[in-house]
MARDO-71245 format. One line per field, with one value per residue (C-alpha): residue number from 1; x, y, z. Coordinates in Angstrom, 3 decimals, padded with zeros to 6 digits, always signed. Example, Ala and Ser with C-alpha at 12.3 -4.5 7.8 and 13.67 -1.06 7.14 Angstrom:
<atoms>
nr = (1,2)
px = (+012.300,+013.670)
py = (-004.500,-001.060)
pz = (+007.800,+007.140)
</atoms>
This chain:
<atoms>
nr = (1,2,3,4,5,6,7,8,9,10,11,12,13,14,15,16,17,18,19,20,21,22,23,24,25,26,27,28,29,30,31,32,33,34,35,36,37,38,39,40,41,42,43,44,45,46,47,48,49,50,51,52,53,54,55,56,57,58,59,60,61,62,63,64,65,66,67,68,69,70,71,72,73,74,75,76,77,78,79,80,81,82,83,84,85,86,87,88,89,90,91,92,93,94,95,96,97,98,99,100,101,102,103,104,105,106,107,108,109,110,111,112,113,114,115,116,117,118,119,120,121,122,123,124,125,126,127,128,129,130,131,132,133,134,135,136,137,138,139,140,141,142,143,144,145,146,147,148,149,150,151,152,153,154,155,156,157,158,159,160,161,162,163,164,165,166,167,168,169,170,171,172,173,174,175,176,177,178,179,180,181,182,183,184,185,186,187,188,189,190,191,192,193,194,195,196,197,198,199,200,201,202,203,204,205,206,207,208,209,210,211,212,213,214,215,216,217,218,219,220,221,222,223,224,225,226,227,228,229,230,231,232,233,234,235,236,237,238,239,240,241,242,243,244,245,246,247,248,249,250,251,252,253,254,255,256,257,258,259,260,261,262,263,264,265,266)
px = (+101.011,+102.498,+101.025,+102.819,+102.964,+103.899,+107.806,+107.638,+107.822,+106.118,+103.757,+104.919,+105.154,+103.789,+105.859,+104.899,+105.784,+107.761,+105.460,+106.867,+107.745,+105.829,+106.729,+105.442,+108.601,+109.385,+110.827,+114.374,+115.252,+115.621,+119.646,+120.197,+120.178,+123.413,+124.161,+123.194,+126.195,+123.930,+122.537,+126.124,+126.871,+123.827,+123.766,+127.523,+125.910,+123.799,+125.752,+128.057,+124.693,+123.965,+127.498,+127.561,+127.272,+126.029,+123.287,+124.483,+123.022,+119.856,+118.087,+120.092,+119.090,+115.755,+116.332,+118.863,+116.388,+113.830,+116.130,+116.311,+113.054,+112.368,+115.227,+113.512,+110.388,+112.272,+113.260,+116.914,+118.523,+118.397,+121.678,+120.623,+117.519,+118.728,+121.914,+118.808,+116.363,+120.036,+121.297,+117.670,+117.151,+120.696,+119.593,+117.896,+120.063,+123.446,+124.901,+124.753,+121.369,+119.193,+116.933,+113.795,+112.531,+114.830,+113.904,+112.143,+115.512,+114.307,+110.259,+111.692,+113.553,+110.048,+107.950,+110.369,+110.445,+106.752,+107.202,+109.738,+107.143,+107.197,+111.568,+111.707,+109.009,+111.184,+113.645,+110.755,+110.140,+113.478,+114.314,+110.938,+112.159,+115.351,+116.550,+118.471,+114.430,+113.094,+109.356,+108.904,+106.768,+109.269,+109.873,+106.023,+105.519,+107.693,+106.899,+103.755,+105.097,+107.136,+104.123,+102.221,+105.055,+105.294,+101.409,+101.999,+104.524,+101.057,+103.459,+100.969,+103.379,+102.944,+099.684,+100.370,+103.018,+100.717,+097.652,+099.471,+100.363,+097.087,+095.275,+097.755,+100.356,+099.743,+100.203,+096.743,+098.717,+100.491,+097.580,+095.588,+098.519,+099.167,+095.568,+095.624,+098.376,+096.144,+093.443,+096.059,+095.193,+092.120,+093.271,+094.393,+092.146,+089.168,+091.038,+093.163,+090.764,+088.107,+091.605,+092.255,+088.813,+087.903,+091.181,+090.335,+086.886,+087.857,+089.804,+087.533,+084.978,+086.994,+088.104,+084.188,+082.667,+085.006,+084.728,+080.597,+081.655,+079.634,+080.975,+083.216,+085.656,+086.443,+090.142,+090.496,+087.173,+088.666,+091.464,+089.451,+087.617,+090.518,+092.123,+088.933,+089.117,+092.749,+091.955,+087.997,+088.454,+091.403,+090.278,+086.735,+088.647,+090.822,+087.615,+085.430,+088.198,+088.374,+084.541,+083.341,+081.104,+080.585,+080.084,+080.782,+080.888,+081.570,+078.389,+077.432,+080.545,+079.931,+076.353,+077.023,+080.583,+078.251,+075.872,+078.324,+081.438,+080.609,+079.506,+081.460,+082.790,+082.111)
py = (+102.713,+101.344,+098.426,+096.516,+096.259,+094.372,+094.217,+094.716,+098.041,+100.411,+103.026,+106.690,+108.074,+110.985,+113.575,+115.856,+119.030,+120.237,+121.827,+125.423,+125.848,+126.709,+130.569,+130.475,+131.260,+129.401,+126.424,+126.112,+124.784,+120.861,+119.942,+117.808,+114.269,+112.387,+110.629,+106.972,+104.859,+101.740,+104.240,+104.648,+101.028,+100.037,+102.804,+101.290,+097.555,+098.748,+100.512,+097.260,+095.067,+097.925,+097.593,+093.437,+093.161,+089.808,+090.944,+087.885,+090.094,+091.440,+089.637,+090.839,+094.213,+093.692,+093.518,+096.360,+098.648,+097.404,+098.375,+101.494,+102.415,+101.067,+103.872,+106.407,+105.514,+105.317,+108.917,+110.172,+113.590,+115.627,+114.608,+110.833,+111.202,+112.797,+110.155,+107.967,+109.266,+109.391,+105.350,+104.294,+106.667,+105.331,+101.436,+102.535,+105.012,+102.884,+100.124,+097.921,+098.093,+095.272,+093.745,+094.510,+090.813,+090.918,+094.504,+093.365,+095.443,+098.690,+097.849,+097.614,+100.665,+102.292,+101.260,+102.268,+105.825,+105.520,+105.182,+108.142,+111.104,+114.202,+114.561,+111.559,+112.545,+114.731,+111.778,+109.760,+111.828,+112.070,+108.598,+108.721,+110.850,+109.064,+107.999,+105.114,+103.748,+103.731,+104.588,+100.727,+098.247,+096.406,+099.004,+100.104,+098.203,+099.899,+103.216,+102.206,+101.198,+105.124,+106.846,+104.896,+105.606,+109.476,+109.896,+108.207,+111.099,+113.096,+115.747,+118.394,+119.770,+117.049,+116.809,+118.500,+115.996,+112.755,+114.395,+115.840,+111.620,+110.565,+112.508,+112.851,+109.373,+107.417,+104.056,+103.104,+101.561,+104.807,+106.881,+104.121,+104.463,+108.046,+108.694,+105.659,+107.842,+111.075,+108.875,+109.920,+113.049,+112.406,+115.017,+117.619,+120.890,+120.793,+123.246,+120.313,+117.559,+119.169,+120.025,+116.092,+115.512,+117.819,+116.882,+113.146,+113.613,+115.370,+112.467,+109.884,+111.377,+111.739,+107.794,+107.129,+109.053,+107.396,+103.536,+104.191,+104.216,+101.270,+100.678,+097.522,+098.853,+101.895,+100.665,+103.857,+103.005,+099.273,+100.954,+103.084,+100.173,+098.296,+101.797,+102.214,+098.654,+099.841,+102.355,+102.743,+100.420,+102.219,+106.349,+105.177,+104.318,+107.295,+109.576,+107.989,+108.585,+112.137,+112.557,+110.059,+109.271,+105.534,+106.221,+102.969,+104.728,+108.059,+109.088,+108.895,+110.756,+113.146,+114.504,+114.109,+116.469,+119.436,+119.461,+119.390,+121.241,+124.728,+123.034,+122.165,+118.284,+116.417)
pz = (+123.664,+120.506,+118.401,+115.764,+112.431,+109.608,+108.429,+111.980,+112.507,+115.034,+114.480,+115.239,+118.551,+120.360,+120.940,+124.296,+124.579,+127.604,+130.683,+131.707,+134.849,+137.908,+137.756,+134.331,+132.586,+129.048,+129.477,+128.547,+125.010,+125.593,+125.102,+122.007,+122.779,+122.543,+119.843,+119.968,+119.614,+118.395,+116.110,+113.876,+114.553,+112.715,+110.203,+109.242,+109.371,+106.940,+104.431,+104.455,+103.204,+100.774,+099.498,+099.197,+095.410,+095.665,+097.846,+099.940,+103.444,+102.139,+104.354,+107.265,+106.139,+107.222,+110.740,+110.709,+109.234,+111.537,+114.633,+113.435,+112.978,+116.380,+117.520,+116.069,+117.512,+121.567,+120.669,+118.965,+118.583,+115.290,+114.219,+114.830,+112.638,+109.895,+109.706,+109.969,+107.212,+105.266,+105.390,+105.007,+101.507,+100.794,+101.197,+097.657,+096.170,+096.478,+095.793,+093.087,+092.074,+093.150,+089.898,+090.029,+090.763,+094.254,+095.502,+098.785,+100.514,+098.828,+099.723,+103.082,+103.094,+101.486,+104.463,+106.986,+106.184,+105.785,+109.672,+110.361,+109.708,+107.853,+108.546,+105.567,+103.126,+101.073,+100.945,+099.602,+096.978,+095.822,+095.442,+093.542,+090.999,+090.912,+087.107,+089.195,+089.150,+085.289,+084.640,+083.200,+084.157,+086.372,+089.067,+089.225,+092.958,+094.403,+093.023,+094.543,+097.915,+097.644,+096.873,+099.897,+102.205,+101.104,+102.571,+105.654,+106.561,+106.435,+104.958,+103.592,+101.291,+099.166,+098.814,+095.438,+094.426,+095.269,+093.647,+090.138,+090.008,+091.025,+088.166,+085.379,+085.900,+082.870,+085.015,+086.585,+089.851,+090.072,+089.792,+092.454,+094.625,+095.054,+095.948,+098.145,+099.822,+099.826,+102.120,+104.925,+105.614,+106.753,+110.472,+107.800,+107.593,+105.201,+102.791,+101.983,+102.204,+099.875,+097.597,+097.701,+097.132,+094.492,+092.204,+092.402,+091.317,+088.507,+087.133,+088.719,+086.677,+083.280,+083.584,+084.271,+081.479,+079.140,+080.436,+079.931,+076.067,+074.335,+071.353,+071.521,+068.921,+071.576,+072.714,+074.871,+076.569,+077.294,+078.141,+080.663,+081.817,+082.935,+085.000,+086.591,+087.658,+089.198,+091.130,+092.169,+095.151,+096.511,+095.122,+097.718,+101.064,+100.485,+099.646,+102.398,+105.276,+104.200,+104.189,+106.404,+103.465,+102.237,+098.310,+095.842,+092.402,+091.135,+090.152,+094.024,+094.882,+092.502,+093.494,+097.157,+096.391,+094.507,+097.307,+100.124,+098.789,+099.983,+103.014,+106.260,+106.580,+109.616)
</atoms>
């Protein structure tokens, strides 16, 4: 059963695996789905909006990308989804680039392959690291929005990625995001949830330590103050889906983690 979600798209689908046979031979390899005409058509819609300099169709966009992602979601061929994964990462990569203030084509193209699974995660990433998207102030949402998208894959091979930006970004909505996107793999193993874990709390607990300064003259402990205003709320959900604990501050966090890391997680 699918539900719906906002921008509308559709949550990802389950995938069963082929039954053998009743003589208990392997089943055959499944033949490659055709290609989906509506597919190309769309893919071609959309480079055409990408293309419209005066970004007259970026509204259009929307519902091409949407369309899409609902494709993906009925089922397509290899070919299909990487041409897919490929127009969406292109929505951001080309074109004439959008100012920052009218970017809601490129959030949408963010979300969407927050919907395609682990196939568009390294896609994410590199339109992340893209130069065509300076590290300034005016391009930090949707860095965000990336970031959140890149966990959703539930990619565990960037697990490393998110958490090297949650604990070292110097942007406090960069650093909330990116472990807001490590709250994901809460069905991962608990190797990797007491690795998410255990590199948040080290940086949880530096920003803490630091915002307890008293002296009113500290401008790095303001400064601390206001990141771990940033990202406490969202550091807790991610920590309390991976634990199943329901901790507030990192002082809680921290003497429930020394007791229970050598331990197994529920």
């Amino acid at each position: 059963m699918k539900r719906i979600v906002s921008l509308p798209f559709v949550l990802a689908f389950t995938v069963l695996a082929p039954l053998c046979a009743q003589d208990d031979k392997p089943a055959a390899p499944a033949a490659e789905a055709k290609p989906d005409k509506e597919v190309a058509t769309k893919l071609d819609q959309l480079k055409d909006i990408v293309d419209d300099k005066k970004f007259a169709r970026d509204a259009e966009g929307f519902d091409v990308i949407t369309v899409l992602v609902q494709k993906w979601q009925s089922g397509l061929g290899d070919k299909d989804k990487k041409s897919v994964v490929k127009g969406i990462e292109n929505v951001m990569l080309k074109g004439k680039l959008r100012p920052h203030d009218k970017a809601q084509l490129y959030t949408a193209a963010a979300v969407a392959m927050g919907q395609l699974g682990i196939e568009a995660s390294e896609a994410l990433k590199s339109v992340y690291e893209d130069k065509r998207f300076p590290k300034k102030e005016d391009w930090v949402p949707l860095r965000c929005e990336l970031l959140k998208a890149m966990g959703k894959t539930k990619d565990e091979s960037k697990v490393k990625f998110l958490l090297e930006i949650a604990r070292r970004d110097p942007e406090a909505q960069l650093e909330a995001a990116a472990g807001e996107a490590l709250g994901n793999f809460e069905e991962s193993k608990q190797e990797i949830k007491k690795e998410i874990v255990g590199g948040l709390l080290i940086r949880y607990g530096e920003i803490d330590s630091r915002s307890r300064q008293l002296d009113p003259a500290d401008i790095e402990a303001q400064n601390m103050q206001k990141r771990l205003a940033v990202i406490s709320g969202k550091w807790n959900d991610a920590m309390r889906r991976l634990t199943g604990q329901t901790f507030h501050e990192f002082p809680e966090w921290n003497e429930w983690h020394n007791k229970n890391k050598n331990k197994p997680w529920k």
